[in-house]
C-alpha positions as CSV (number, residue, x, y, z in Angstrom):
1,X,-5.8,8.1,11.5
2,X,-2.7,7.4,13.6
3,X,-2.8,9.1,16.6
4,X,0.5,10.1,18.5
5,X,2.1,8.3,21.0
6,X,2.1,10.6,23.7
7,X,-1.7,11.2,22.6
8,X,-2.8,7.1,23.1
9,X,-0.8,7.0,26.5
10,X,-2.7,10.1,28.0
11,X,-6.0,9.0,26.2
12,X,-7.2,5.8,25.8
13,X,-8.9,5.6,22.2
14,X,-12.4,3.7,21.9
15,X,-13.3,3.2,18.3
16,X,-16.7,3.8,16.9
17,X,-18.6,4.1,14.1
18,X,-19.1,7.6,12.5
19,X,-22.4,7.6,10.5
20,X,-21.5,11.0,8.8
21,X,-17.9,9.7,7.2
22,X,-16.3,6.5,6.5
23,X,-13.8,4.9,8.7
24,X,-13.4,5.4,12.2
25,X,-13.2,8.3,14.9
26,X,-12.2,7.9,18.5
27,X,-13.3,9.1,21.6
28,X,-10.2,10.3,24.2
29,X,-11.2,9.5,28.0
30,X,-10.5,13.0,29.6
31,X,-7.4,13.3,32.1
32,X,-8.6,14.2,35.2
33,X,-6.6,17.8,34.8
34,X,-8.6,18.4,32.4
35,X,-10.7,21.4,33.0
36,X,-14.0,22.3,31.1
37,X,-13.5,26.3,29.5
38,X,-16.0,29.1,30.7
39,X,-18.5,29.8,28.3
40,X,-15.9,33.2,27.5
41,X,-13.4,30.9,26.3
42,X,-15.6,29.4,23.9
43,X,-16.8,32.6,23.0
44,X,-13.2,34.0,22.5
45,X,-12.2,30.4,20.7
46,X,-14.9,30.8,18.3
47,X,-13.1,34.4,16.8
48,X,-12.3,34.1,13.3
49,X,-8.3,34.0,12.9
50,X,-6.9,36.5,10.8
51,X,-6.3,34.0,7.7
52,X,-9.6,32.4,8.5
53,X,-11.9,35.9,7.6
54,X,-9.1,37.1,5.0
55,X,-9.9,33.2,3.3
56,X,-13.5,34.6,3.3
57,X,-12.8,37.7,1.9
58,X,-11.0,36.3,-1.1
59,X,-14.2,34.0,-1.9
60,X,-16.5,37.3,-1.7
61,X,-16.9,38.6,-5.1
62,X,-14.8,42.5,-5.1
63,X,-16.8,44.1,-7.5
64,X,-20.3,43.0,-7.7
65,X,-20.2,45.3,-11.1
66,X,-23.5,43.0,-12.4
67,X,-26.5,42.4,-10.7
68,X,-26.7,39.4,-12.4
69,X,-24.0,37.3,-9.6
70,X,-26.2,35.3,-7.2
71,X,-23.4,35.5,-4.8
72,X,-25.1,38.7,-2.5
73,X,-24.5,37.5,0.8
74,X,-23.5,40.2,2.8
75,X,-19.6,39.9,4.1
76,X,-20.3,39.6,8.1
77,X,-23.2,37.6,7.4
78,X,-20.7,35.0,5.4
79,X,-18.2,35.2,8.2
80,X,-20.4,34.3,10.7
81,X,-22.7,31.7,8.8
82,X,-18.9,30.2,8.8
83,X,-17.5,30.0,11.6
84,X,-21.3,28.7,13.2
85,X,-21.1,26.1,10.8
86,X,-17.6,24.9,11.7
87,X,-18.6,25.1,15.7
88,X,-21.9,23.3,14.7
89,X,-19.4,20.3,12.7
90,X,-16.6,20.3,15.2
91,X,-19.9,19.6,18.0
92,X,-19.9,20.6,22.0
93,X,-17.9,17.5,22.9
94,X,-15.3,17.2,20.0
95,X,-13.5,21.2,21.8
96,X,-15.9,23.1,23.4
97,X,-15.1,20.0,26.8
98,X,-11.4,21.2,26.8
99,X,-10.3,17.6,25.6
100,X,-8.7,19.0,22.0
101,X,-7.0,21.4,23.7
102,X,-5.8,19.1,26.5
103,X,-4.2,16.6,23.8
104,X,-2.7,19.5,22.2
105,X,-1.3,20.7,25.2
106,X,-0.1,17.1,25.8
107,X,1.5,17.0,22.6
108,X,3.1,20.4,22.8
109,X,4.8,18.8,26.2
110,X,6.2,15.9,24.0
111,X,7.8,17.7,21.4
112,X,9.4,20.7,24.3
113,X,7.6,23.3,23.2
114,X,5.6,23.5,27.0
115,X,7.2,22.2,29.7
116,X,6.5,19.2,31.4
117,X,3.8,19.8,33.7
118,X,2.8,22.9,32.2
119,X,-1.2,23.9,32.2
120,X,-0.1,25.6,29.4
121,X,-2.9,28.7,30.3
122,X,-0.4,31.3,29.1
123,X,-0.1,30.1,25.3
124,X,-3.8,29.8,25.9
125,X,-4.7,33.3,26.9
126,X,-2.6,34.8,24.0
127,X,-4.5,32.1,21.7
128,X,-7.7,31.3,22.7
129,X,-8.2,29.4,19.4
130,X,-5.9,26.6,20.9
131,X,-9.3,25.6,22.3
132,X,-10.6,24.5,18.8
133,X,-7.5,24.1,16.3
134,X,-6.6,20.6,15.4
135,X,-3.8,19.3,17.5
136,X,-2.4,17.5,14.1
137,X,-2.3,21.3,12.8
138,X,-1.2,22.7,15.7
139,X,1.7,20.1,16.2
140,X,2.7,20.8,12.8
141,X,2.9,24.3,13.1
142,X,5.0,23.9,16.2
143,X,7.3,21.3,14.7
144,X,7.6,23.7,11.3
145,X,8.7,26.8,13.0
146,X,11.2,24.8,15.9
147,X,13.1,23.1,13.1
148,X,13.2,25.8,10.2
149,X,12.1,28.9,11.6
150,X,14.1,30.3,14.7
151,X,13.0,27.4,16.5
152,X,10.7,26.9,20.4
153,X,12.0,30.1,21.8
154,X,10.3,31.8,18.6
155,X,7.1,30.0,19.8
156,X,7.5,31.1,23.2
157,X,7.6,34.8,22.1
158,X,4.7,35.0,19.8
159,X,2.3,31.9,20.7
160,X,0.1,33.3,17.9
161,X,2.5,31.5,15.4
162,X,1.0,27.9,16.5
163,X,-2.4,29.5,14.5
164,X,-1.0,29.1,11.4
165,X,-1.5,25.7,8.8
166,X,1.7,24.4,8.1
167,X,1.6,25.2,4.6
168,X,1.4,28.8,5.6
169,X,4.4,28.9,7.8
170,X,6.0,27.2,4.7
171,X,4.9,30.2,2.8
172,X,6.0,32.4,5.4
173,X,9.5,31.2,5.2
174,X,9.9,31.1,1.2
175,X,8.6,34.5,1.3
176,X,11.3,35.7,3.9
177,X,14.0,34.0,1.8
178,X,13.1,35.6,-1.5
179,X,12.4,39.2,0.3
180,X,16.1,38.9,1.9
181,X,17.7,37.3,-0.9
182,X,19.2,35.4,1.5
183,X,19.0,31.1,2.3
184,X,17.0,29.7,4.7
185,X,19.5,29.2,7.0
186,X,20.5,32.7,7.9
187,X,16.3,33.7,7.5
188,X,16.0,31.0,10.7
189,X,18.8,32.6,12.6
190,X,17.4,36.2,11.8
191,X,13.7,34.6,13.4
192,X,15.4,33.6,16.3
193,X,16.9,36.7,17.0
194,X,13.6,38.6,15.9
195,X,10.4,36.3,16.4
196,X,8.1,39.2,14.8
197,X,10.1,38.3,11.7
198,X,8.8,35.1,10.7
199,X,4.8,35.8,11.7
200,X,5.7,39.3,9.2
201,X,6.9,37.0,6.6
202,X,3.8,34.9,6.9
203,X,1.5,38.0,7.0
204,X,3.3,39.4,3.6
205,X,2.8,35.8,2.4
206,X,-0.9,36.2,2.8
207,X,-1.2,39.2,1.9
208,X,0.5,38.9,-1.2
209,X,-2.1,35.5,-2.2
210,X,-4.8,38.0,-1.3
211,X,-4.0,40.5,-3.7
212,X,-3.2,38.1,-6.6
213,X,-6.9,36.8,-6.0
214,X,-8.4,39.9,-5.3
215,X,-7.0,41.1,-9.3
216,X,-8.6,38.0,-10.7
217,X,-11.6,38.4,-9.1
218,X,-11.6,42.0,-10.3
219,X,-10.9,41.1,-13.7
220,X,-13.6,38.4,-13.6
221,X,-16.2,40.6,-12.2
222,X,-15.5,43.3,-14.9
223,X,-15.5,40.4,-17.2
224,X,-19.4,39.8,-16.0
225,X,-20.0,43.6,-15.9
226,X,-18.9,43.7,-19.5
227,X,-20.6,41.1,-20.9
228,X,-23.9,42.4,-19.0
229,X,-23.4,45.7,-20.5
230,X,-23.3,44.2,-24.1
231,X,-26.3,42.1,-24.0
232,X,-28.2,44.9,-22.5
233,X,-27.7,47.0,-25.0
234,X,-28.1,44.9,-27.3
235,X,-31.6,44.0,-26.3
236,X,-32.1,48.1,-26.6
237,X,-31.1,48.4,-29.6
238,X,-33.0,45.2,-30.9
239,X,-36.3,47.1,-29.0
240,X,-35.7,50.1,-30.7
241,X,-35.5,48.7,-34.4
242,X,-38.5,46.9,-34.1
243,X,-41.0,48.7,-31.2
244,X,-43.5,46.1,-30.9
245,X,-41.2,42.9,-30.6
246,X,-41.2,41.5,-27.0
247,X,-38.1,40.6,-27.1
């Protein structure tokens, strides 16, 4: 992994050896302005992102038409069982210490999207997830939207934006360009002028992923349904021919 610049001059990287992956991890030495969160931030940081739960949902089975799917785990009960695992991998001292969202904040200073000096609690407040998302994603959602979607003054309006992967924002902006018939170009400047723009063309993005695999999963589960239905009565009909086979 290769960290940042501004990241190895405001934390000095000692390298050690992970047991549970190959390769190495490092360990950032805290600034000294960096402030541990109240246990309410890391409750508030631990909320499930929009995309996050709607990712979930589109793994949970639509129509459980056939008794016969092992996948019964109530909905809530997935999304929770999820997010506690990721808090239990990520660990208390890889977020929950403030030092991801300190080199985040670092890095958002280096690339003008905070300004120098900037505690940065006011991006924080509106997304409290800051706390735990990568900085590598976060940076690249940041460097995504100032080049190609309204640019930092977009960020600065909706800080929500930086909660997006890249590849979403990507999304996003193909989506916007295809709904306006219209090049990127002039779907950038129409951001700028309108920052709820872009996170609507993101949302319609998403939305319009979850629906496509919302009909398969539909059509599979009728698929299983169907098939169900057939060898049941199949058996019945095989029971009723001959009474006193067991099978």
């Amino acid at each position: 992994m290769i960290l940042p610049r501004i990241l190895l001059q405001a934390f000095p990287v000692v390298p050690y050896e992970d047991s549970t992956s190959s390769g190495l991890k490092y360990r950032r030495q805290l600034s000294s302005r960096n402030v541990m969160p109240s246990e309410a931030a890391i409750n508030d940081a631990r909320e499930p992102l929009s995309w996050e739960a709607a990712e979930l949902q589109m793994a949970t089975p639509l129509l459980k038409l056939s008794e016969r799917d092992p996948d019964k785990l109530d909905f809530n009960e997935r999304l929770a069982d999820k997010t506690g695992r990721e808090a239990s991998e990520l660990g208390s001292t890889e977020w929950e210490d403030g030092s991801t969202w300190e080199a985040t904040r670092l890095a958002l200073e280096g690339i003008q999207v905070l300004p120098t000096g900037s505690d940065g609690n006011q991006m924080l407040s509106a997304l409290p997830q800051l706390l735990r998302l990568t900085t590598e994603t976060v940076v690249g959602a940041a460097e995504l939207v100032c080049s190609r979607g309204g640019g930092p003054g977009v960020l600065e309006a909706d800080p929500r934006l930086l909660s997006y992967q890249p590849d979403q924002i990507d999304q996003g902006l193909s989506f916007l360009t295809t709904m306006t018939a219209s090049p990127e170009a002039v779907v950038a400047a129409l951001c700028a002028k309108s920052p709820a723009l872009l996170a609507a063309g993101i949302e319609g993005s998403l939305q319009e992923k979850a629906v496509a695999s919302a009909l398969e999963s539909a059509g599979t589960a009728t698929s299983k349904a169907s098939t169900a239905a057939v060898v049941d009565a199949s058996t019945a009909l095989k029971r009723l021919r001959n009474p006193n086979s067991g099978g």
